[in-house]
C-alpha positions in Angstrom: 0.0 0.0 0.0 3.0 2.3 0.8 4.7 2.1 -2.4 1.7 2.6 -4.6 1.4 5.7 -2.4 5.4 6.5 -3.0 4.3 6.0 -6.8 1.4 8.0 -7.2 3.5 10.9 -5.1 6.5 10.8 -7.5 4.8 12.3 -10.2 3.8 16.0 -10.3 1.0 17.4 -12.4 1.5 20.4 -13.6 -0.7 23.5 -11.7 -3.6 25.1 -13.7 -4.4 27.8 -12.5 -6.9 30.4 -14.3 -6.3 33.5 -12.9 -10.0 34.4 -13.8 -10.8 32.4 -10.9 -8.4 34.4 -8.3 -10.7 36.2 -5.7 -8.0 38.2 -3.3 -10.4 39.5 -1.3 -9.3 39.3 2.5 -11.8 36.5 3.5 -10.4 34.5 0.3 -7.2 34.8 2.0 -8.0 34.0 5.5 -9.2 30.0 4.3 -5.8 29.6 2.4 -3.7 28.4 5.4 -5.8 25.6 5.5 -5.5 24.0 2.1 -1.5 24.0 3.0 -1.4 21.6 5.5 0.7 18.7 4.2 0.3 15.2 5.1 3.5 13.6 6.6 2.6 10.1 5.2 3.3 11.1 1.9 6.7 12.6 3.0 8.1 9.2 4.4 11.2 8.6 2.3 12.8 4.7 1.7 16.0 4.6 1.8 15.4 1.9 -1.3 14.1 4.9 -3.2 16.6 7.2 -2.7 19.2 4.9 -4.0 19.1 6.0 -7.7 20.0 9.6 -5.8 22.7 8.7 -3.4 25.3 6.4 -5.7 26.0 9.1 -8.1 27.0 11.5 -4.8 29.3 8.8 -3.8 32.8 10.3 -4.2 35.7 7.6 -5.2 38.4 7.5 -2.8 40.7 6.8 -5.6 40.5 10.3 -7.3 41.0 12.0 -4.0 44.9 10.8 -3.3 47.2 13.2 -3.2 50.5 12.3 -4.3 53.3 13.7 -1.8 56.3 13.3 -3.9 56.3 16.4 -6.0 55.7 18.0 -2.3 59.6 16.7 -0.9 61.6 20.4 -0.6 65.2 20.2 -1.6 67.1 20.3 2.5 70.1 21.8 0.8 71.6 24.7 2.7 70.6 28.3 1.3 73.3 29.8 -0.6 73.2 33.7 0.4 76.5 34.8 -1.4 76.2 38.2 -1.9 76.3 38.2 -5.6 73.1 36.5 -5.3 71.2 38.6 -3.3 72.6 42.2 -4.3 69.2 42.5 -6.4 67.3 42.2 -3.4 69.4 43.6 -1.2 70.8 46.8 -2.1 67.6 48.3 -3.3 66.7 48.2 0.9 69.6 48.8 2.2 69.3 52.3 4.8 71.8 54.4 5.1 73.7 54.3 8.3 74.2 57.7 8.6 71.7 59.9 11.0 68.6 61.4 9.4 68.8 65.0 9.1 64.9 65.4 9.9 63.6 68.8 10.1 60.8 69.7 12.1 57.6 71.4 11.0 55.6 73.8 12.8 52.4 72.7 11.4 53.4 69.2 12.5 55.3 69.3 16.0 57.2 66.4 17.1 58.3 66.4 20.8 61.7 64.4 20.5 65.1 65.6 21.9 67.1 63.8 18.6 65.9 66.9 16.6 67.2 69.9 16.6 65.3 73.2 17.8 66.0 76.5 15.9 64.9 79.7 17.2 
């Protein structure tokens, strides 16, 4: 008895609805509420039924191995010769001398390191 139930359920007609017939008046709307009640018979679901959906969700493990080889980092020591990294390097390096900073009125600093003029 189920299944012919499960049957008749699985197939959707389509909804005709002629507008013609549409009353919105407020005491049409208040009696709508109750042709939504559903019927939780008709939403029991087999696990048998659902079959055809599950199996081609099931993900094969043999697609999802990853392969660590091309992962392996060289452990040879880092060769920082100075030739090498004068590209980088030099563009960053600071000079060590002091910075000759002048201050601004319109931007006071309070710092003994710069000079005060008069």
């Amino acid at each position: 008895m189920l299944s012919h139930r499960l049957e008749a359920c699985s197939t959707v007609e389509p909804l005709n609805i002629n507008v013609e017939y549409l009353n919105l008046d407020r005491e049409y709307l208040n009696t709508v509420g109750e042709y939504l009640n559903i019927n939780v018979e008709y939403l029991n679901i087999n696990v048998e039924y659902l079959n055809t959906v599950v199996e081609p969700l099931s993900l094969n493990v043999e697609y999802l191995k990853i392969n660590v080889e091309p992962l392996n980092l060289d452990r040879e020591p880092l060769n920082l010769d100075r030739e090498y990294l004068n590209t980088v390097v030099e563009p960053l390096s600071l000079l060590n001398e002091p910075l000759n900073l002048i201050p601004d009125s319109r931007f006071p600093v309070p710092c003994s390191l710069f000079p005060t003029y008069p």
